[in-house]
N, C-alpha and C positions, 0 to 999 in steps of 0.2 A: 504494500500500500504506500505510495505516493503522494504525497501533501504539495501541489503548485499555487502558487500566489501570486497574482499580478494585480499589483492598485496603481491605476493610473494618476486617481486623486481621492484623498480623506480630508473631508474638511466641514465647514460648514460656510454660510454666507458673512461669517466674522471672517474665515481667510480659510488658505488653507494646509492642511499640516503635514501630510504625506504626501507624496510625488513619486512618479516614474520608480514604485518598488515592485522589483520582482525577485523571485525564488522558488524554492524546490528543494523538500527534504525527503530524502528515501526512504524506506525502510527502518527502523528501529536506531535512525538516526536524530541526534538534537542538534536543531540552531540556534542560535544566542540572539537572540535583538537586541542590540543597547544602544543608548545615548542618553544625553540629558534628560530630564523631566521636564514635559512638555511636549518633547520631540515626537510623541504618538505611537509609543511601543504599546500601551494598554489598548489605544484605539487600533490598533491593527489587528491586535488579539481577538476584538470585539468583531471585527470586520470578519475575521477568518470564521468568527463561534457563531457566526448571524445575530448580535445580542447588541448591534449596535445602536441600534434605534433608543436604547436605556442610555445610552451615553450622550450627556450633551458638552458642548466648549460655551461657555458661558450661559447664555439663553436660549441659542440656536442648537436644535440636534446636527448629527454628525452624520455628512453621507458617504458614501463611498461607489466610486466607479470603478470599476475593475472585474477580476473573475480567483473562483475557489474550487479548485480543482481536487478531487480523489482517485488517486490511479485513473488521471483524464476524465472522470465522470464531474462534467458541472451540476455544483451543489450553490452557487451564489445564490439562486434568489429561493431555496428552501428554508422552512422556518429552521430556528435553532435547534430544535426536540426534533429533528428530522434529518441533520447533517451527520449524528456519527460521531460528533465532536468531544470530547471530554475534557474538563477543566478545572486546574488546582491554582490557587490562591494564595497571598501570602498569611489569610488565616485559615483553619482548618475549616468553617461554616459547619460545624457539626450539628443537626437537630437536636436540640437541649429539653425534649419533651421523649426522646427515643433512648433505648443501653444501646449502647457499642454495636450488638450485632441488627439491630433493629434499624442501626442508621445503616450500615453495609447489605441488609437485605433489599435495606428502600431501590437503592441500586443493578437489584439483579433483575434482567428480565424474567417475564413473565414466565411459568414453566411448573411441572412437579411441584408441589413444596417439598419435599427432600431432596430433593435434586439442588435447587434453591439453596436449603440451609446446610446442605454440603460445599457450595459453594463459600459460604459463609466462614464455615466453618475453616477452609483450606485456606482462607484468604484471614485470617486469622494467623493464622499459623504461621503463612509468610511472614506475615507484619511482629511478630515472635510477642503477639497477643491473644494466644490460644486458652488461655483464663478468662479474658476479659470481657467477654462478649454480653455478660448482665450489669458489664458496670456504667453506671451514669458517666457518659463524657464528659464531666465537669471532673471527674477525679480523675482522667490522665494528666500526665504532664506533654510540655507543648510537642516532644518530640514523638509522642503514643497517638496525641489529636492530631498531627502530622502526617502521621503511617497509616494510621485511619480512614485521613483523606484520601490521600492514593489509594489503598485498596478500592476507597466504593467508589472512586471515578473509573478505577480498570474493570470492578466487576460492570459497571455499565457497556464491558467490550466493543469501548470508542477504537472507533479508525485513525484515528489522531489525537495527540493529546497537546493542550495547552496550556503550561505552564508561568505564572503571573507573579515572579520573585516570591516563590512560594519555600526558599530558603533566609531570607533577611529578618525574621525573627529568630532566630534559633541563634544559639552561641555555639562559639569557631568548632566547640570536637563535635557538637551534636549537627552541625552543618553539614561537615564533612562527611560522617555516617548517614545523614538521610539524602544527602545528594547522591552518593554511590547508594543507596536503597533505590531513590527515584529508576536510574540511568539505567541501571540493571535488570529493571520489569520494564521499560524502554524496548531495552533491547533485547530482551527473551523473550519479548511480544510480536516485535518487528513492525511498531508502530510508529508513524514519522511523531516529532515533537518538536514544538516551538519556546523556547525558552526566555523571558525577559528578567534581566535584572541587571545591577549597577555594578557589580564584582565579577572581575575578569576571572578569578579560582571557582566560579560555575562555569567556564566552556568547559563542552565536553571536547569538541571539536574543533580548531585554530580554524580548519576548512570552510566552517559552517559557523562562521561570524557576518550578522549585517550591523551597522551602525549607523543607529538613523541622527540625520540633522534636520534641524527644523526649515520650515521649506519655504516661509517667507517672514 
């Protein structure tokens, strides 16, 4: 599976912020997007997830001309619940009325329920939270509501996944271990992935660096 991106322009009628971006990530590979803030790394994430329409620059929403490709299949003008997309955050969003495994089942398609809560359960076990599955998410710590999150955005078995400085909370040892957690179900998946954040020790890849600048 193949993730291609071409924005010709993101902006609104305040001005506008992205230009002439294009790219293409492979297979269970990651790209970096960075630059300063402002420069429209969140809004091109929104562009890629169809979620843009929530985003505004000032008072005006945010449009985007261009095209969002999946292993060649245009996905541009489908709703967001309908692109395949999966998406982590730099807080975990975990439902604070669901345990642990209630919020990773919300995630799993439709199917058996024990099929379901096998799935549950094994994604647990990745996440090396195979106790935890009746505990209130308010008693992990940030790097357990972390591993959390991944899980239920993978069990949602997105074709791409979108990554949104979902490392700049965490301090330096526990960065470093959930960044190699992330990369690793990356790429034992063989899911393209888009990565934003301000710290050049999240590339995975020197290759698969863009660098946005602001565009007017």
């Amino acid at each position: 599976m193949t993730l291609s991106v071409h924005i010709t322009t993101l902006g609104s009628a305040q001005g506008t912020v992205v230009q002439h971006l294009r790219f293409e990530v492979p297979p269970g590979q990651i790209l970096t997007l960075m630059g300063a803030s402002g420069s429209g790394k969140s809004s091109v994430l929104a562009a890629i997830a169809g979620t843009l329409g929530s985003v505004a620059e000032g008072a005006q929403a945010l449009r985007c001309a261009g095209s969002v490709r999946l292993n060649g299949e245009d996905i541009t003008h489908r709703a967001a619940a309908q692109r395949g997309i999966g998406l982590l955050f730099q807080d975990a969003l975990l439902f604070a009325h669901m345990t642990v495994a209630e919020n990773l089942l919300f995630a799993v398609p439709p199917g058996p329920r024990a099929q379901r809560l096998a799935q549950v359960q094994q994604a647990l076990h990745e996440a090396g939270l195979s106790s935890y599955g009746e505990r209130d998410p308010a008693t992990l710590s940030g790097g357990q509501r972390a591993r959390v999150a991944l899980m239920r955005a993978l069990l949602a078995q997105p074709k791409a996944l979108l990554l949104d400085e979902p490392f700049s909370k965490l301090d330096a040892a526990l960065r470093d271990q959930f960044r190699a957690f992330v990369f690793g179900h990356i790429r034992e998946r063989h899911i393209p992935a888009v990565l934003v954040t301000h710290d050049a020790a999240d590339i995975a890849d020197p290759t698969l660096v863009v660098e946005l600048a602001h565009a007017g």
